[in-house]
C-alpha positions in Angstrom: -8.5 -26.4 25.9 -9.5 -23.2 27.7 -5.6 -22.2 27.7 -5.7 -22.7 24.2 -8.5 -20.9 23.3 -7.2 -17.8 25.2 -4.2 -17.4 23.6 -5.6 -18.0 20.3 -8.3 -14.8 21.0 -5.7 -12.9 22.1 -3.1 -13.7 19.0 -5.7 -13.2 16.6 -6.4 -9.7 18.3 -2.9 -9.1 18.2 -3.1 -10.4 14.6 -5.7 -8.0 13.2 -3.0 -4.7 14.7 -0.1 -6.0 12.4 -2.3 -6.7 9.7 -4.0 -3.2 9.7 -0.5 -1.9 10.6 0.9 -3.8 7.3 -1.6 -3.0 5.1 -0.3 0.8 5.1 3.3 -0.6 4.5 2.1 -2.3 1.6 0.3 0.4 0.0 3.7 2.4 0.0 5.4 -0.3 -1.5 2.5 -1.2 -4.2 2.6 2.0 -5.3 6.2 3.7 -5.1 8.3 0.1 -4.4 9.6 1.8 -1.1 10.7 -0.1 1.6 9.4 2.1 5.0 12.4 2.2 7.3 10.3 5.1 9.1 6.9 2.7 9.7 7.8 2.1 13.6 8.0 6.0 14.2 4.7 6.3 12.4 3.1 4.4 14.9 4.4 6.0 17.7 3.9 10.0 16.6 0.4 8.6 16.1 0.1 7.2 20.1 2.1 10.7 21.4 -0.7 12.7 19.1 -3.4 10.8 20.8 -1.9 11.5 24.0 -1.4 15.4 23.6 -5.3 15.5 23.3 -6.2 13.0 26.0 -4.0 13.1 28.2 -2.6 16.7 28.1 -5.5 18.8 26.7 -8.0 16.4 28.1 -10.2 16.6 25.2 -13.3 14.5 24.5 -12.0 10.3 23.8 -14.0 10.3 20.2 -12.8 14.3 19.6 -9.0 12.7 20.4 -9.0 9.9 17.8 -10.6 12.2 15.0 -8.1 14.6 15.1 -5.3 12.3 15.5 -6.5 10.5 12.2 -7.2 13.9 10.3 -3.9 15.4 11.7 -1.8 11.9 11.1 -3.4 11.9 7.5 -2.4 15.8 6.9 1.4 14.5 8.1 1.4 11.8 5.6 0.8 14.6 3.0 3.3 16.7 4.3 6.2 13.8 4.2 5.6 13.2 0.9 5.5 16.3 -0.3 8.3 17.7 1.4 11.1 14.8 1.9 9.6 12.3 -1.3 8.5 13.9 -4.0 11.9 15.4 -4.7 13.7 12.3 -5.2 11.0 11.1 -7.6 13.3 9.8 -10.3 16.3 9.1 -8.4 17.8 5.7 -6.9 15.2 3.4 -5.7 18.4 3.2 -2.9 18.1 6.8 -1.9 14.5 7.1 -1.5 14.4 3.8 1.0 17.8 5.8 2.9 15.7 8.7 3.1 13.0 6.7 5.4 15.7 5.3 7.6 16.9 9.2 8.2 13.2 10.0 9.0 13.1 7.2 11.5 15.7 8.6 12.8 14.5 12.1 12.6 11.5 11.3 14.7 12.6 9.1 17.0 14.8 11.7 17.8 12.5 14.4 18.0 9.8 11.7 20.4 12.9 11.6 22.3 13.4 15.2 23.0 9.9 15.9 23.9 8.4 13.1 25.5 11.6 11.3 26.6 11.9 7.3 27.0 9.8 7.1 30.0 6.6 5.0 29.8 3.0 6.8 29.5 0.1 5.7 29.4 -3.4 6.7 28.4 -6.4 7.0 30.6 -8.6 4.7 31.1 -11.5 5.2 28.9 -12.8 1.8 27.3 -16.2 0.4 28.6 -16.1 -2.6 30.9 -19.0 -3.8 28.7 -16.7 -4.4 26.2 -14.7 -7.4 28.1 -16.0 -10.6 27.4 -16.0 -13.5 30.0 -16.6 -17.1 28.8 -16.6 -19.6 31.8 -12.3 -19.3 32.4 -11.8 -17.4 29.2 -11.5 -13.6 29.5 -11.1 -11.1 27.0 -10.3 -8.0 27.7 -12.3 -4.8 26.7 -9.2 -4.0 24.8 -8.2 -6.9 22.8 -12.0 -6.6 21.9 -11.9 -3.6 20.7 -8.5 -4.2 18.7 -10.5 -7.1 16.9 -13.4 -4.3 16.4 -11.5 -1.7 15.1 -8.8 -4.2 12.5 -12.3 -5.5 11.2 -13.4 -1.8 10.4 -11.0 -0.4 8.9 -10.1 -3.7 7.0 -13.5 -3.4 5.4 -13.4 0.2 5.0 -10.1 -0.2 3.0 -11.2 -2.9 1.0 -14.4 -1.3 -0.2 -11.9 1.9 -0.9 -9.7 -0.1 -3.0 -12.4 -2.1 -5.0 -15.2 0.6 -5.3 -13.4 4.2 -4.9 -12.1 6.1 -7.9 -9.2 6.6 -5.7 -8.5 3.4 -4.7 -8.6 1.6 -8.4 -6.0 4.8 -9.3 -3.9 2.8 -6.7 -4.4 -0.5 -7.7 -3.5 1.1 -11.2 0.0 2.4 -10.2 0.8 -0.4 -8.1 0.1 -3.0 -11.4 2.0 -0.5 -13.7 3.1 2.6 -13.3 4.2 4.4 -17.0 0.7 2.4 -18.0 -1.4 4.3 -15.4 0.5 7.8 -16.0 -0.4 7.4 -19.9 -4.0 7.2 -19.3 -3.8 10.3 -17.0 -3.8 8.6 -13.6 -1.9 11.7 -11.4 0.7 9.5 -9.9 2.2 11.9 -7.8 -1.2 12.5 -6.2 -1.3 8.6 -5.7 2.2 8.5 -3.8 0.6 11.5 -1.6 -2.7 9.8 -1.1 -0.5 5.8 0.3 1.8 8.0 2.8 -1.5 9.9 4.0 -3.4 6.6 3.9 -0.6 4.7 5.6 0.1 7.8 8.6 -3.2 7.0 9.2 -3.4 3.1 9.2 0.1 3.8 12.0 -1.8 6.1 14.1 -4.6 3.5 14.8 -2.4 0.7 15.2 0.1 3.0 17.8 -3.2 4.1 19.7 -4.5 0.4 20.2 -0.8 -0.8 20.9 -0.8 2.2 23.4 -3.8 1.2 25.4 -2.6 -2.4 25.7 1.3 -2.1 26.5 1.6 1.8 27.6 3.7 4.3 25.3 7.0 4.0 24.9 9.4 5.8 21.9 11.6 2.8 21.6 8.4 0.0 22.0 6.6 1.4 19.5 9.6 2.5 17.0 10.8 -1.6 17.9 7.3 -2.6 16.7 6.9 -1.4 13.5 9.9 -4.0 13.0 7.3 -6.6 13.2 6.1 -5.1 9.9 8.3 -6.6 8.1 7.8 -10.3 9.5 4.2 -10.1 8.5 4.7 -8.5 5.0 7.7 -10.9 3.6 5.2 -14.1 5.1 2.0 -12.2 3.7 3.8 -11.2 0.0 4.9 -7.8 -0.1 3.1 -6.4 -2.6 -0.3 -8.3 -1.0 -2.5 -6.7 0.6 -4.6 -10.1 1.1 -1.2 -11.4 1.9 -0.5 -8.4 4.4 -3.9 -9.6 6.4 -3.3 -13.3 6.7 0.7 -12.9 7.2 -0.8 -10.4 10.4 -2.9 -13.0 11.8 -0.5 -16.0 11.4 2.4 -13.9 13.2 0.0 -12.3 15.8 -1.0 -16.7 16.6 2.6 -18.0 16.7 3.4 -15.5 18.8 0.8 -15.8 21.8 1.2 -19.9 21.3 5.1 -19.8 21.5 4.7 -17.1 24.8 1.7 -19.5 26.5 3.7 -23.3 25.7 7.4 -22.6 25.3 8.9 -19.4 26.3 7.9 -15.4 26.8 11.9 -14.8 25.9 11.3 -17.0 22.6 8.1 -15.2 21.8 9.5 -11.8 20.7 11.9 -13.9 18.0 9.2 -16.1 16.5 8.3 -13.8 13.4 12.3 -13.1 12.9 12.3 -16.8 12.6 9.4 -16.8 10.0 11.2 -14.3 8.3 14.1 -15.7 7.3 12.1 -19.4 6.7 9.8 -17.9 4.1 12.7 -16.0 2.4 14.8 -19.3 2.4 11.7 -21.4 1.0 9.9 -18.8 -0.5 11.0 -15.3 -1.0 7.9 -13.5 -2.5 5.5 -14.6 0.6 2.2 -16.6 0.2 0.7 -14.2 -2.2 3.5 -11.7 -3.5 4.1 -12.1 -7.1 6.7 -13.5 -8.9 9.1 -11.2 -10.8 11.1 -13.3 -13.5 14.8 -11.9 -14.6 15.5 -12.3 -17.9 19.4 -11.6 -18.8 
């Protein structure tokens, strides 16, 4: 019992990262329908900018993860503006190639500078954090990975129910020629999910850092997992996006603990193509009905 209630602390942990780390996929997609080929190297320019501060300039830990976020939510800006907003109109096709050259872009660029070595951050988290429960122990970082999902979960919801901003997203994502003829800038929408989403990818690549170390091809490998989570979740879900996180991030740590650590990195591959099989919109995507 104390075995299972480990792994089940630990996956849901784990669980609240891909979910956070989803939920910026799913914005993209709500509001432009673009598949993010380049959501893996997001996370990982967000741990190597953390790690410039920290590790390199050796600036204060709380200084390091606000200018990461500021500087991660400029770049989202940036890549919009610069490699998206030009193909506004084109193939749906094109725009989604475009992402996969970016992945490739950066992951070439992460190559060239920080090479495929292994880093790792220093270690900065409070001992006080850790939790010990008779045999169960939780670590100070899996703690603070449930901490941080619940945060910016609830910050995000809030955004999207209460901000002006956030119902001009829900807007766009629900119909776009609607929201553009009651004035809703939708250009400054697309900006405003790839800032968002930059964002959302550097806190999930820090956390993912402190845990497992930093690595170009872990991290880029990661944001693979994305797409487990958002096909189970419903890709256009954001509700979906949470819940598909969790579910992944608890078959995971059960299939590592009782079958097989080999098996374990397969288990939301194998989700993916079930769901798609037995239900190809997710738990919560909606239903889009072809008429010919």
């Amino acid at each position: 019992m104390e075995f299972f209630a480990q792994l089940f602390i630990n996956g849901l942990s784990i669980g609240f990262l891909y979910a956070l780390s989803a939920l910026g996929f799913v914005m993209i997609f709500k509001s432009s329908s673009v598949l993010n080929f380049a959501h893996g190297e997001l996370l990982a320019l967000g741990a190597f900018f953390f790690l410039i501060l920290s590790v390199w300039a050796k600036l204060p830990i709380v200084l390091c993860f606000l200018v990461t976020l500021v500087g991660c939510f400029a770049l989202g800006f940036i890549i919009e503006r610069l490699f998206l907003r030009p193909l506004i109109g084109e193939a749906l096709i094109e725009v989604i190639m475009l992402t996969v050259g970016l992945s490739a872009m950066f992951k070439g660029l992460m190559l060239l500078i920080f090479g495929g070595n292994l880093h790792n951050y220093p270690d900065f988290l409070p001992e006080a954090l850790s939790i010990q429960w008779g045999a169960i122990s939780v670590p100070s970082v899996y703690v603070s990975s449930f901490i941080i999902g619940l945060i910016f979960l609830g910050v995000f919801g809030f955004f999207f129910k209460y901000s002006s901003h956030g119902i001009y997203m829900r807007s766009v994502a629900d119909h776009q020629p609607a929201a553009l003829s009651l004035g809703v800038n939708v250009r400054r929408v697309f900006a405003l999910s790839w800032a968002i989403a930059a964002v959302v990818c550097a806190m999930s690549g820090i956390v993912l850092g402190i845990i497992n170390g930093i690595n170009v091809h872990q991290l880029s490998t990661m944001g693979l997992k994305v797409f487990p989570v958002v096909i189970l979740g419903g890709l256009d879900s954001i509700g979906g996006a949470i819940l598909g996180g969790i579910i992944i991030g608890l078959l995971e740590n059960f299939t590592g603990g009782y079958i097989s650590t080999s098996l374990r990195e397969v288990v939301p591959y194998i989700v993916l193509v079930l769901i798609l099989l037995v239900k190809p919109y997710g738990l919560f995507g909606s239903e889009e009905i072809e008429r010919v």
